[in-house]
C-alpha positions in Angstrom: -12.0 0.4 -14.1 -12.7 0.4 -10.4 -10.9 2.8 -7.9 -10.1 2.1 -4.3 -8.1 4.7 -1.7 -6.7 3.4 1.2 -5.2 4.1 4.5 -2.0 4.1 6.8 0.1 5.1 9.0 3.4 5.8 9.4 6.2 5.3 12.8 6.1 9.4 13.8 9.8 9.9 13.4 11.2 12.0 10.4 14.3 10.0 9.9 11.9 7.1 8.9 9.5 8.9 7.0 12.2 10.1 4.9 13.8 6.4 4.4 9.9 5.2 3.2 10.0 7.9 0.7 13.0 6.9 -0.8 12.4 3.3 -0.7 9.1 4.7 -2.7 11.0 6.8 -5.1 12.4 3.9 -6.5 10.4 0.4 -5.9 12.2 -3.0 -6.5 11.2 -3.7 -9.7 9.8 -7.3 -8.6 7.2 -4.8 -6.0 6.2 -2.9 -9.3 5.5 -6.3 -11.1 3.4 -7.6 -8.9 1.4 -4.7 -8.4 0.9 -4.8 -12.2 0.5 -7.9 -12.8 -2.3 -8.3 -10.2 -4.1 -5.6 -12.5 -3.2 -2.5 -10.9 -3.7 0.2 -13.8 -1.9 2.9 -11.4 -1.4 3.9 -7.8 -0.5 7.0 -5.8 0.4 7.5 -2.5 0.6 10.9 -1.0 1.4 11.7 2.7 0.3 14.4 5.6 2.3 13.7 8.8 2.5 10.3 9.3 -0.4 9.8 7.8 -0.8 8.2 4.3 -3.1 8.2 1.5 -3.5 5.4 -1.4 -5.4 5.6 -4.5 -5.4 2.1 -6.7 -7.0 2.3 -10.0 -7.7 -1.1 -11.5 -8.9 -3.5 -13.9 -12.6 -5.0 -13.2 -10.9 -8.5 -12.8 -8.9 -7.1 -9.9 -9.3 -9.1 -6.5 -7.5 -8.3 -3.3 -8.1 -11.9 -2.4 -5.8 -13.0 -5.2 -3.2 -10.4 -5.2 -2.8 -11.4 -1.2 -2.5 -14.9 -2.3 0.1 -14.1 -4.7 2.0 -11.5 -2.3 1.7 -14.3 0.2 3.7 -16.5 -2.2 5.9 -14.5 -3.2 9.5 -14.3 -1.4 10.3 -10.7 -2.5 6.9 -9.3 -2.0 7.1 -10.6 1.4 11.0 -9.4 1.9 9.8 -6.1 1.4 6.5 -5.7 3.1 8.5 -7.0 6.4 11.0 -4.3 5.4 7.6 -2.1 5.1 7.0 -2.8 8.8 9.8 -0.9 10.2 8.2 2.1 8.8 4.7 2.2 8.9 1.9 1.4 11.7 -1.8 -0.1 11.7 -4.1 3.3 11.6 -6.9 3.8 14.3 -9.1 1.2 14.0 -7.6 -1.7 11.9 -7.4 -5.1 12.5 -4.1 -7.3 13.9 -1.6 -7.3 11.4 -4.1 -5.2 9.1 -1.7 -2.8 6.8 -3.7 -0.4 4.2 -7.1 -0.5 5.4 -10.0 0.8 2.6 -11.8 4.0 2.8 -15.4 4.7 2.1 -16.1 7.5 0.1 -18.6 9.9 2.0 -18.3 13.0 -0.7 -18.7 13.0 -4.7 -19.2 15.8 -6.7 
């Protein structure tokens, strides 16, 4: 198993932060199958501010190459990370159109 944690932003405005959450309370059940089936053992997301905080737990096979060429075929993924968009904003430092950007990990005890 390999972990990854991940970066992003969200729009500064609580009436939007609130809509995210609930989107995330319940994903579309075609979201949480792709995640899974992309090998995606389990993911959290926790939020300060507008700032947000994934961790991805996944099989050694995981690639994010292939699950963005799956997303990227995909009509629903695609619905809702343009529906995503309203919401959230590139963090400090990432590239055009970059969403989740990958941490390094400085720290382990």
């Amino acid at each position: 198993m390999t972990r990854y944690t991940l970066a992003l932003d969200l729009v500064g405005d609580l009436t939007l932060i609130a809509e995210y959450e609930a989107y995330h309370k319940k994903i579309w059940p075609e979201i949480h199958d792709s995640i899974a089936s992309a090998g995606v053992t389990d993911m959290e997301i926790y939020r300060f501010g507008n700032r947000l905080f994934m961790i991805m737990e996944v099989y050694d096979t995981f690639s994010f190459d292939a699950k963005g060429a799956s997303d990227a075929a995909n009509p629903k993924v695609q619905e809702w990370e343009q529906l995503m968009w309203k919401y959230q904003q590139a963090i400090p430092g990432a590239k055009p159109g970059e969403k989740w950007v990958l941490m390094d990990r400085i720290f382990k005890l």
